[in-house]
Chimera marker file (.cmm) of the C-alpha trace (Angstrom):
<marker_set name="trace">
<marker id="1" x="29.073" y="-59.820" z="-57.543" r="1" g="1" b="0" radius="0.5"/>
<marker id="2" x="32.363" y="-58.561" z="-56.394" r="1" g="1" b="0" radius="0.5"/>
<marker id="3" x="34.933" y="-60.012" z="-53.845" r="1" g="1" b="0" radius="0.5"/>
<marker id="4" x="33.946" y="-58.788" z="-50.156" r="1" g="1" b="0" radius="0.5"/>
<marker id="5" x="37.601" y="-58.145" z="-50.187" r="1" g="1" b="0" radius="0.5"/>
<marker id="6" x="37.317" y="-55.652" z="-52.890" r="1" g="1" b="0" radius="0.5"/>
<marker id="7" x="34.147" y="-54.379" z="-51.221" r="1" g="1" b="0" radius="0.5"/>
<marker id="8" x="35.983" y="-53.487" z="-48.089" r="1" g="1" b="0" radius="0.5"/>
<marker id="9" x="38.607" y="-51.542" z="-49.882" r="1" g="1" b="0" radius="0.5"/>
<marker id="10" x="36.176" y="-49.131" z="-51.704" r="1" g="1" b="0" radius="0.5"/>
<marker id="11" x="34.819" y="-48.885" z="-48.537" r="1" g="1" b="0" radius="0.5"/>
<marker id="12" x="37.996" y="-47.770" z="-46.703" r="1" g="1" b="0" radius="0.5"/>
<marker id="13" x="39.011" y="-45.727" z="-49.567" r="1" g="1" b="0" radius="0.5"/>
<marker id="14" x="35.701" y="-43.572" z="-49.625" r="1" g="1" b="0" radius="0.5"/>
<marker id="15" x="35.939" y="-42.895" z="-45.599" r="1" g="1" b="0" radius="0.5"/>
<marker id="16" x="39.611" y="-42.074" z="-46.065" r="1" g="1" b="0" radius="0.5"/>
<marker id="17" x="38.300" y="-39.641" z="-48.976" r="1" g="1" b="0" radius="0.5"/>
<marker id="18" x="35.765" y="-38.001" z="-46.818" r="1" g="1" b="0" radius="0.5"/>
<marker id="19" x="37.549" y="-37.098" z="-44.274" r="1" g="1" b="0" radius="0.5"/>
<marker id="20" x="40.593" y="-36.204" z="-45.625" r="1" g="1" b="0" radius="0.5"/>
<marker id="21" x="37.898" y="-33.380" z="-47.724" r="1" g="1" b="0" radius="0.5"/>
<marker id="22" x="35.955" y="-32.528" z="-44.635" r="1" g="1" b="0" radius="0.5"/>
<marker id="23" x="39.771" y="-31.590" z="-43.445" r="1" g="1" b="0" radius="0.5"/>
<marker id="24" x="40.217" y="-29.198" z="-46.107" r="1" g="1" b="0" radius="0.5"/>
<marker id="25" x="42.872" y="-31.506" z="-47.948" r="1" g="1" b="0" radius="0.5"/>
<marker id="26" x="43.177" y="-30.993" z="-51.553" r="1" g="1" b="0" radius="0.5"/>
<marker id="27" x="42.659" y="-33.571" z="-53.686" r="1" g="1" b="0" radius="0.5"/>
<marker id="28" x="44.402" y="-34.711" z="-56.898" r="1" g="1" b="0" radius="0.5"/>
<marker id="29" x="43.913" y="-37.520" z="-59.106" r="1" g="1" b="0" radius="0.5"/>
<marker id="30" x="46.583" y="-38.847" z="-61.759" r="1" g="1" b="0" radius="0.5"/>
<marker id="31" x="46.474" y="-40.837" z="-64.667" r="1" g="1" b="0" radius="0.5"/>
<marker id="32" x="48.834" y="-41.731" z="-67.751" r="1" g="1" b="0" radius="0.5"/>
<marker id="33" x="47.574" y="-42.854" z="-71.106" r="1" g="1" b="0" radius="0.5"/>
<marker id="34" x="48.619" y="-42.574" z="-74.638" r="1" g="1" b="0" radius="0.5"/>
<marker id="35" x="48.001" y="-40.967" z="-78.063" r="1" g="1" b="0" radius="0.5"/>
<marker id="36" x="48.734" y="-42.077" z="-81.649" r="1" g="1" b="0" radius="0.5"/>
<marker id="37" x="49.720" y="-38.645" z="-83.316" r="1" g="1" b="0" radius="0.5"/>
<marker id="38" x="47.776" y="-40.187" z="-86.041" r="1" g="1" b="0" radius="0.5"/>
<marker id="39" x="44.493" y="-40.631" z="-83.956" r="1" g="1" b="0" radius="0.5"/>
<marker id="40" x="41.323" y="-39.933" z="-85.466" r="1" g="1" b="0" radius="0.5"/>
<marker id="41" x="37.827" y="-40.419" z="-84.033" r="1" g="1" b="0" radius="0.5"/>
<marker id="42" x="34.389" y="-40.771" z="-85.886" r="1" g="1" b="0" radius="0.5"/>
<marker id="43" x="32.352" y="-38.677" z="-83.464" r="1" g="1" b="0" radius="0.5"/>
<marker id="44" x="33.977" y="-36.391" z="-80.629" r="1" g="1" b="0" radius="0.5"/>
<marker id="45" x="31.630" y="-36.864" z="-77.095" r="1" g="1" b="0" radius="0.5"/>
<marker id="46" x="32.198" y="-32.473" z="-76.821" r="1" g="1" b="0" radius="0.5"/>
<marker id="47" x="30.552" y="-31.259" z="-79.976" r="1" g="1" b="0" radius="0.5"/>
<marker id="48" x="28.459" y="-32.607" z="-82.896" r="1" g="1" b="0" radius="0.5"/>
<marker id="49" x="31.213" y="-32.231" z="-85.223" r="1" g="1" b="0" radius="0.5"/>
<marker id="50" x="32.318" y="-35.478" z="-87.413" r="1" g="1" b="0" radius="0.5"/>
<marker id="51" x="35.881" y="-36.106" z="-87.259" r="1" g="1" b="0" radius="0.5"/>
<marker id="52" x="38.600" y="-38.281" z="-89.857" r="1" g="1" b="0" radius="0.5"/>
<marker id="53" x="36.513" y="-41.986" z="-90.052" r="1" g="1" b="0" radius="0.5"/>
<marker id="54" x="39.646" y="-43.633" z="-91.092" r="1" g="1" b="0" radius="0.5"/>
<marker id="55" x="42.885" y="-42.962" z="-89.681" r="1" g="1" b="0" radius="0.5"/>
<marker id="56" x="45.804" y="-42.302" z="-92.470" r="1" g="1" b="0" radius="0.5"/>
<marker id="57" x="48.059" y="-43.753" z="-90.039" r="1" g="1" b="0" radius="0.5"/>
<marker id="58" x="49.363" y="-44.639" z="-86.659" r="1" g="1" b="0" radius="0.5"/>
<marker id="59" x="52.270" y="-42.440" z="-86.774" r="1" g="1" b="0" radius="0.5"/>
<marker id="60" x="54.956" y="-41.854" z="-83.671" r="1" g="1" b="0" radius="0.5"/>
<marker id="61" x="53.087" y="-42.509" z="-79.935" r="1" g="1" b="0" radius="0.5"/>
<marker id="62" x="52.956" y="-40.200" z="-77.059" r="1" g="1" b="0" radius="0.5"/>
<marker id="63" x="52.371" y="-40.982" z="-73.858" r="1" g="1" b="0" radius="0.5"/>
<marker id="64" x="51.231" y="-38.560" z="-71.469" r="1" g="1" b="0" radius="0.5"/>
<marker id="65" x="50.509" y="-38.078" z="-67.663" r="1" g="1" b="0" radius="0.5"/>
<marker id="66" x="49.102" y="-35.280" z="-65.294" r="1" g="1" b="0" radius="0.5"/>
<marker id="67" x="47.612" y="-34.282" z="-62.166" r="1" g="1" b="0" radius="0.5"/>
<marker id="68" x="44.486" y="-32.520" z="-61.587" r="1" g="1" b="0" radius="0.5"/>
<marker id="69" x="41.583" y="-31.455" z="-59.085" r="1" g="1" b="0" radius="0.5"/>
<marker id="70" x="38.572" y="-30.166" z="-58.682" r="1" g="1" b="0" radius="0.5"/>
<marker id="71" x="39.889" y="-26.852" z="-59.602" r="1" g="1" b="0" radius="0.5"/>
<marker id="72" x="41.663" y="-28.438" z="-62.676" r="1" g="1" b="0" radius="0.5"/>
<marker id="73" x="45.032" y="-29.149" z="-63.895" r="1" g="1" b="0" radius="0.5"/>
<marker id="74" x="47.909" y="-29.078" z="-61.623" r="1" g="1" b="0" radius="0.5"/>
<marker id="75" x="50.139" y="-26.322" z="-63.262" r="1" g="1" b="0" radius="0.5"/>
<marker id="76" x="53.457" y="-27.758" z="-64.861" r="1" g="1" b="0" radius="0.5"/>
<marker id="77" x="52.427" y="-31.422" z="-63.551" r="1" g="1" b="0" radius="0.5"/>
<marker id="78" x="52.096" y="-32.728" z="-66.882" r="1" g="1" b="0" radius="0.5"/>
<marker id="79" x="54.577" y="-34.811" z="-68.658" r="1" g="1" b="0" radius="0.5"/>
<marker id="80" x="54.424" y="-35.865" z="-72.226" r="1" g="1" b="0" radius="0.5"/>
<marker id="81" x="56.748" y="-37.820" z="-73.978" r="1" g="1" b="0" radius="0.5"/>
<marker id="82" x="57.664" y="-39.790" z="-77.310" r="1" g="1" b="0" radius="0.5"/>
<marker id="83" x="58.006" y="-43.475" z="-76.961" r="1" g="1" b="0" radius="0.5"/>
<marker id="84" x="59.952" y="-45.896" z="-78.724" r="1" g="1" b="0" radius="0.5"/>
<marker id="85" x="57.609" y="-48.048" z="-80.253" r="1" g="1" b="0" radius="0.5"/>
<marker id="86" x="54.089" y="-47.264" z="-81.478" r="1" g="1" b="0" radius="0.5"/>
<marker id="87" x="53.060" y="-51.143" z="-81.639" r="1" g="1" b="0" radius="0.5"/>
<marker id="88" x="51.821" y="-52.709" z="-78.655" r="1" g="1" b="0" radius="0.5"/>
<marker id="89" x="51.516" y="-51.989" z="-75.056" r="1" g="1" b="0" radius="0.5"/>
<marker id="90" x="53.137" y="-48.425" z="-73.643" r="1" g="1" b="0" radius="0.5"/>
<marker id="91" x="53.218" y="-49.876" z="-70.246" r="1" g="1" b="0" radius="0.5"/>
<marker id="92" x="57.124" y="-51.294" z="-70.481" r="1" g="1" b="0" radius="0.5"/>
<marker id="93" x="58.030" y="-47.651" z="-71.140" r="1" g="1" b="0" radius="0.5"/>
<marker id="94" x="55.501" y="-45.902" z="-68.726" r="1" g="1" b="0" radius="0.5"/>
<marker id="95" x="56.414" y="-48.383" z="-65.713" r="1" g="1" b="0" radius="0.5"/>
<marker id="96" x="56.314" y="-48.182" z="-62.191" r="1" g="1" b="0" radius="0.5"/>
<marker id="97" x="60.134" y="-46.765" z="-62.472" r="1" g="1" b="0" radius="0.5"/>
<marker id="98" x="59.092" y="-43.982" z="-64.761" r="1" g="1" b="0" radius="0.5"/>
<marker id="99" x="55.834" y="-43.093" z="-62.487" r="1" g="1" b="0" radius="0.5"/>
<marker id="100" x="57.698" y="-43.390" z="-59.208" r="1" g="1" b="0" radius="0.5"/>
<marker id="101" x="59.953" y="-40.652" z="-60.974" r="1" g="1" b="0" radius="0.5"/>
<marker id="102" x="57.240" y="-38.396" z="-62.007" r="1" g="1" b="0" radius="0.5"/>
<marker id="103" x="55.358" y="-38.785" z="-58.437" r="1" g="1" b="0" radius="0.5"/>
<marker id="104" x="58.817" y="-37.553" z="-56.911" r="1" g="1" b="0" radius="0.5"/>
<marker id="105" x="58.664" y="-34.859" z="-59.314" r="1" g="1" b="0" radius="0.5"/>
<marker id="106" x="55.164" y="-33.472" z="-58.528" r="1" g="1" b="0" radius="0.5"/>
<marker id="107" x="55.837" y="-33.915" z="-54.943" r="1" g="1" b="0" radius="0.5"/>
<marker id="108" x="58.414" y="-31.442" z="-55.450" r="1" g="1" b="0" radius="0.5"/>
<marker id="109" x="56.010" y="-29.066" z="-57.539" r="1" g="1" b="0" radius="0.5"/>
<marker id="110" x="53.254" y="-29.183" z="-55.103" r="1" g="1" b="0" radius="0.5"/>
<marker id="111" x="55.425" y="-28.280" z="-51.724" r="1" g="1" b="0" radius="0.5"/>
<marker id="112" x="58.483" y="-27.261" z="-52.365" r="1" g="1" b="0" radius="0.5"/>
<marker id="113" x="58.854" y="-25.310" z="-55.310" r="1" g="1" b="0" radius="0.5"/>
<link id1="1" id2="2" r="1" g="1" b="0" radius="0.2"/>
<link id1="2" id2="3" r="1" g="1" b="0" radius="0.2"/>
<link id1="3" id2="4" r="1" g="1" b="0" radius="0.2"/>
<link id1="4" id2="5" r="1" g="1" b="0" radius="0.2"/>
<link id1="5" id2="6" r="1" g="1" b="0" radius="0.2"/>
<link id1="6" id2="7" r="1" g="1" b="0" radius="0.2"/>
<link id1="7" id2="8" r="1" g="1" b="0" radius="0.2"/>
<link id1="8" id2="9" r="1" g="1" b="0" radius="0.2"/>
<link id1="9" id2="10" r="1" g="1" b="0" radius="0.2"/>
<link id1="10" id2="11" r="1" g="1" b="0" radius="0.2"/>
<link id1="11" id2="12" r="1" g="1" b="0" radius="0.2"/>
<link id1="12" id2="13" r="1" g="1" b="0" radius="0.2"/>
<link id1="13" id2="14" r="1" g="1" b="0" radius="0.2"/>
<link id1="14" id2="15" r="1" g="1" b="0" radius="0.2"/>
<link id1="15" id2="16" r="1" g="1" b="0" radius="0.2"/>
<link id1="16" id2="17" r="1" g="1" b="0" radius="0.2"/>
<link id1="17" id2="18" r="1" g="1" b="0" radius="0.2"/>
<link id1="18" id2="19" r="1" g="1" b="0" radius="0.2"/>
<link id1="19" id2="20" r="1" g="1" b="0" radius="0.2"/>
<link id1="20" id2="21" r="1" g="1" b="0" radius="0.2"/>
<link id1="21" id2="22" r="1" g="1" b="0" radius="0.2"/>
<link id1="22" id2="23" r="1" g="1" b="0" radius="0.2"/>
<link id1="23" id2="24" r="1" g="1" b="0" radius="0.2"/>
<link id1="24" id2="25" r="1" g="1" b="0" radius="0.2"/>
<link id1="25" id2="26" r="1" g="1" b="0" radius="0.2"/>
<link id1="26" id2="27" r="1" g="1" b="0" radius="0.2"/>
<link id1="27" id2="28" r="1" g="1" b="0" radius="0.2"/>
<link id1="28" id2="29" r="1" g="1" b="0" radius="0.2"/>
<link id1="29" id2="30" r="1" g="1" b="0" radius="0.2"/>
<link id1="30" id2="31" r="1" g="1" b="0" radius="0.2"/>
<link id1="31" id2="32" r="1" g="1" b="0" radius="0.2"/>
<link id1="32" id2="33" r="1" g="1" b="0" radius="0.2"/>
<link id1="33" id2="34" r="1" g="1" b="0" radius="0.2"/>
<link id1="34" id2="35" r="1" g="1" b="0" radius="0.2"/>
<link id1="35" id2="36" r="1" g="1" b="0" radius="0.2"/>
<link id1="36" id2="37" r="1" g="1" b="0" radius="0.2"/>
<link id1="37" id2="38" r="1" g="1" b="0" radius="0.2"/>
<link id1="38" id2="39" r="1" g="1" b="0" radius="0.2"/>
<link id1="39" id2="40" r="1" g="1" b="0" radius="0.2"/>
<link id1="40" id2="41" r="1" g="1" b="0" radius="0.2"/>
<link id1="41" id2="42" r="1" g="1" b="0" radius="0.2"/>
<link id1="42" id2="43" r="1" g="1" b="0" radius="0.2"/>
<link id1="43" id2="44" r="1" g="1" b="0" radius="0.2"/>
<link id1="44" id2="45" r="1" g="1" b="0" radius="0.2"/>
<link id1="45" id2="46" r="1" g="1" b="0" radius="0.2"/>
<link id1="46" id2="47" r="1" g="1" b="0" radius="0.2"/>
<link id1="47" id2="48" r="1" g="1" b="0" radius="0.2"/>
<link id1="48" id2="49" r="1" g="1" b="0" radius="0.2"/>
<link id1="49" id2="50" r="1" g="1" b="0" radius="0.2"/>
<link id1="50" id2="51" r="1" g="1" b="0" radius="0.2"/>
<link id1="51" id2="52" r="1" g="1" b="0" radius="0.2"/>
<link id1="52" id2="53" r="1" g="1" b="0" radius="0.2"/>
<link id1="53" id2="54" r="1" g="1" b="0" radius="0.2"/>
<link id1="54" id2="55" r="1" g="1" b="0" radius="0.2"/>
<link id1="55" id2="56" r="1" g="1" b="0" radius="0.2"/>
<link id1="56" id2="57" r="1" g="1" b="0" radius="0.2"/>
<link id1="57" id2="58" r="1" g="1" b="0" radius="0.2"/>
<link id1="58" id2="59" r="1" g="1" b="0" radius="0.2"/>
<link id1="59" id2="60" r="1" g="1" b="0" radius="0.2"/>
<link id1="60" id2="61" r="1" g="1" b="0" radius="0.2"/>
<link id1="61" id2="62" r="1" g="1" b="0" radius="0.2"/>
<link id1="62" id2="63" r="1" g="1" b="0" radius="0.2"/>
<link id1="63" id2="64" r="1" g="1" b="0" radius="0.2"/>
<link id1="64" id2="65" r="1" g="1" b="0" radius="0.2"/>
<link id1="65" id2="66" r="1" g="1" b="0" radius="0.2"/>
<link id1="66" id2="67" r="1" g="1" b="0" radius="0.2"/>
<link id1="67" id2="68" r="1" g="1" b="0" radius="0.2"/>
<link id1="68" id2="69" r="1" g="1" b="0" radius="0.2"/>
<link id1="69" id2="70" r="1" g="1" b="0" radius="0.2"/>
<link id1="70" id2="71" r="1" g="1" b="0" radius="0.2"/>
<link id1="71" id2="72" r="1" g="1" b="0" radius="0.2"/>
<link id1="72" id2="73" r="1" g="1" b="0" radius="0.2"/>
<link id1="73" id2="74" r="1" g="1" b="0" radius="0.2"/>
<link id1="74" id2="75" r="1" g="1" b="0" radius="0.2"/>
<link id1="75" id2="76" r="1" g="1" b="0" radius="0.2"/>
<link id1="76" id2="77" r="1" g="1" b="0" radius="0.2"/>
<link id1="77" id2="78" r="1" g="1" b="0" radius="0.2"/>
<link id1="78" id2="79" r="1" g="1" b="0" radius="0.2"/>
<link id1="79" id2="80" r="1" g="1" b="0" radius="0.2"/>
<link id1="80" id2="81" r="1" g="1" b="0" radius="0.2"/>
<link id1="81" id2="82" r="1" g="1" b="0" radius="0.2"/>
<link id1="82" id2="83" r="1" g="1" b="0" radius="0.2"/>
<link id1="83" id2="84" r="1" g="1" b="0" radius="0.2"/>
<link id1="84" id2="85" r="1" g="1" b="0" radius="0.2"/>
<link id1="85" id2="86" r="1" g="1" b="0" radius="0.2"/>
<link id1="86" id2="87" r="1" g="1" b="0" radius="0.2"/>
<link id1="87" id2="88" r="1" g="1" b="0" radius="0.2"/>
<link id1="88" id2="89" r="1" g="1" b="0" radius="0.2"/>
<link id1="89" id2="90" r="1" g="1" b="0" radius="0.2"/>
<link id1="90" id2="91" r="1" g="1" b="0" radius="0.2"/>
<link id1="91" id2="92" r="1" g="1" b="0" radius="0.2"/>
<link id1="92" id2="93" r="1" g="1" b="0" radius="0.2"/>
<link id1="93" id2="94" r="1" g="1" b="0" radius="0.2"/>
<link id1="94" id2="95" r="1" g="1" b="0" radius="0.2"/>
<link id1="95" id2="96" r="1" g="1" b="0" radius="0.2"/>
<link id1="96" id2="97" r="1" g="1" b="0" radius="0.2"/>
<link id1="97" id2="98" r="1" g="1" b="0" radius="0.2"/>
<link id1="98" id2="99" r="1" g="1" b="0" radius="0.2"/>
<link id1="99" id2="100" r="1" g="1" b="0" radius="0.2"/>
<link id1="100" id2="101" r="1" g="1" b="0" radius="0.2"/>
<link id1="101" id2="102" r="1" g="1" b="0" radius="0.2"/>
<link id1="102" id2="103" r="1" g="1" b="0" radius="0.2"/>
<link id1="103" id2="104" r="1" g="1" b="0" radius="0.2"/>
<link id1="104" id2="105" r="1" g="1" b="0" radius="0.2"/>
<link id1="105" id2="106" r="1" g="1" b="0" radius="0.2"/>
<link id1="106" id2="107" r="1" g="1" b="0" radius="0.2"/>
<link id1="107" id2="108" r="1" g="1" b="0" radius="0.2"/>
<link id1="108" id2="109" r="1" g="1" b="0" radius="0.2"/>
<link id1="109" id2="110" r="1" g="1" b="0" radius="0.2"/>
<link id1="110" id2="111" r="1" g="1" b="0" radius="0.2"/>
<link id1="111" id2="112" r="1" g="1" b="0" radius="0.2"/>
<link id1="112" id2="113" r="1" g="1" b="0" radius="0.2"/>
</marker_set>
């Protein structure tokens, strides 16, 4: 079961969502992650095609953010970079710092540019 706490947020969250699309807002969801330029996968969730089963190495990590909607990506909102290390977690390089910069950034994008 979850928290009624937790509950309550969804809750707000989903009204908020609503009516912020029965205004006619527009909508855009972001999310960061990261890629080994080595990555391989066994099975790819698009096609039936088999992919590399054993990666020949980790190589140099990239971590990546953007922006998109239910008409897609956000043009130029994406930001892609090399980090330092490619052992361990990615989160001491993307941190809030380096998101608060990017969110200032798209702001930028989306209404003044």
């Amino acid at each position: 079961m979850e928290r009624e706490d937790v509950v309550q947020c969804r809750i707000r969250y989903r009204k908020a969502l609503c009516k912020d699309r029965q205004a006619g807002r527009r909508i855009v969801y972001m999310n960061e992650t990261y890629v080994n330029s080595g990555h391989t996968a066994n099975k790819c969730w698009q096609m039936d095609t088999i992919g590399m089963h054993v990666p020949f190495s980790k190589g140099e990590r990239l971590i990546i953010v953007h922006a998109g909607s239910d008409q897609g990506f956000v043009p130029g909102a994406s930001l892609v970079f090399k980090a330092h290390s490619s052992i361990g977690d990615y989160h001491n390089e993307m941190n809030s710092a380096n998101f608060q910069v990017y969110i200032i950034y798209f702001y930028l994008l989306l209404y003044i540019i």
